[in-house]
C-alpha positions as CSV (number, residue, x, y, z in Angstrom):
1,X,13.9,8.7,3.7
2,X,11.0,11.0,4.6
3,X,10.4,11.7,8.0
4,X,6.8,9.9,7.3
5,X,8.3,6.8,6.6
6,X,10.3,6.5,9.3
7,X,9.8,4.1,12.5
8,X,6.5,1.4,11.9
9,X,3.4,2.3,9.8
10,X,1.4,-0.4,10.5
11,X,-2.4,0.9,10.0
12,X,-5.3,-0.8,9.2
13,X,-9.3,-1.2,10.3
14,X,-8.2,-4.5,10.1
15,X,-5.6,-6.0,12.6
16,X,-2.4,-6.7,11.0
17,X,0.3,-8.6,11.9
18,X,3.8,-9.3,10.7
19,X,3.4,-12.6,9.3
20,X,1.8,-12.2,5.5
21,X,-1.7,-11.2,4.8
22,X,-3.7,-14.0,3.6
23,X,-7.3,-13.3,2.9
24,X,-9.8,-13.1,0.2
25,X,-8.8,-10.6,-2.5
26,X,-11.5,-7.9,-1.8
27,X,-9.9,-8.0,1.7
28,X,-6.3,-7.7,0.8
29,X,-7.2,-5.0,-1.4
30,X,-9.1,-3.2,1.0
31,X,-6.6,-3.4,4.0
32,X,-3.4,-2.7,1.1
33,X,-5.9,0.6,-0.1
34,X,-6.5,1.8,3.8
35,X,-2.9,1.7,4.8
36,X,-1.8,3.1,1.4
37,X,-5.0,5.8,2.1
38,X,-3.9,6.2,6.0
39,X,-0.3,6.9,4.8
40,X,-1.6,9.4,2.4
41,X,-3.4,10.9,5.2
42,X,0.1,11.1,6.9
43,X,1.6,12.7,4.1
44,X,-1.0,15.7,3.9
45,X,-1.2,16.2,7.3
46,X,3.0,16.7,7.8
47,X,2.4,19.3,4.5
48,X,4.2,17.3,2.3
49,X,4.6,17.7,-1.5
50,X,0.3,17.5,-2.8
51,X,1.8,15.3,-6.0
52,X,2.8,12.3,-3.1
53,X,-0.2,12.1,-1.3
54,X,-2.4,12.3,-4.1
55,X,-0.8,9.7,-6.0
56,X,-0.9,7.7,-2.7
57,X,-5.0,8.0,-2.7
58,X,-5.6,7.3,-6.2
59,X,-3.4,4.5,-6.1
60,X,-5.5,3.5,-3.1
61,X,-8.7,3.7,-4.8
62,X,-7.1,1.9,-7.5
63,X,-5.9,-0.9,-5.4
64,X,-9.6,-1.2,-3.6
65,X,-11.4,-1.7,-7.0
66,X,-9.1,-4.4,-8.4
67,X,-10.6,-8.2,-9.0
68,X,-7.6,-9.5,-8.6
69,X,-5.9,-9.6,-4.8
70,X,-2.9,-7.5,-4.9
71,X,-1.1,-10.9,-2.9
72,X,-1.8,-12.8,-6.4
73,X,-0.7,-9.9,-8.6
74,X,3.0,-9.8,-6.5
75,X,3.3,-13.7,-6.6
76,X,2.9,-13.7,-10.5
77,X,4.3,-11.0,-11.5
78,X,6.5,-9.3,-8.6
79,X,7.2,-5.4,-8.5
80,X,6.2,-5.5,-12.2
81,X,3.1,-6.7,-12.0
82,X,2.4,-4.0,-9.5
83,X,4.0,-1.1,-11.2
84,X,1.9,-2.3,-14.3
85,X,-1.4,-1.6,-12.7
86,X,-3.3,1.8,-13.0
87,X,-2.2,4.7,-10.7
88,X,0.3,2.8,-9.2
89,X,4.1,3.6,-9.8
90,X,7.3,3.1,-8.9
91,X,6.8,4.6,-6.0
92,X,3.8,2.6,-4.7
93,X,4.7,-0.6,-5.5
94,X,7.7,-1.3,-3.4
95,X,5.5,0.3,-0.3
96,X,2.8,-2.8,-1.4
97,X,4.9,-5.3,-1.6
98,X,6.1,-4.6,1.9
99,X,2.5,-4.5,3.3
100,X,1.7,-7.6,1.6
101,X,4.6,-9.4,2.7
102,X,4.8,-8.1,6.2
103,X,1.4,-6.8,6.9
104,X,2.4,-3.5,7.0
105,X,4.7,-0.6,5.8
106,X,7.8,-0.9,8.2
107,X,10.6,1.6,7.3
108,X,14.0,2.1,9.2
């Protein structure tokens, strides 16, 4: 795991907790986009790999611009649901599950 990931992420302009976000879906997307933004951040700033932390901030712009909250999309349709959205991957998806579930991106 990359050294970016490792300890707590928990970022936000929102408070966050660990018990599961559950607000209206402009705000889940919003707080889901800033940590996934913040941890793109991260990424650039530790000079890792341009491909990651670009895909991070599209995926985040993609994640603030959705009707739909990103806590509805992962009931209904899981990981899959996720991956199937524009600009976000594989990758991505796992990372917003977590911060939807726990209210942040916790990695060991």
């Amino acid at each position: 795991m990359p050294a970016a990931m490792q300890g707590t992420f928990a970022l936000a302009a929102t408070a966050v907790s660990a018990a599961p976000i559950a607000a209206p879906a402009s705000e889940i997307n919003l707080a889901v986009a800033g940590m996934v933004r913040d941890y793109a951040d991260l990424l650039q700033e530790q000079g890792e790999d341009g491909f990651r932390w670009r895909a991070c901030r599209r995926a985040a712009d993609a994640i603030a611009e959705l009707p739909r909250g990103v806590d509805v999309i992962l009931a209904k349709g899981g990981r899959e649901g996720l991956v199937a959205l524009p600009a976000i991957g594989c990758g991505i998806a796992p990372a917003m599950a977590e911060i939807v579930s726990m209210g942040a991106l916790v990695a060991a």
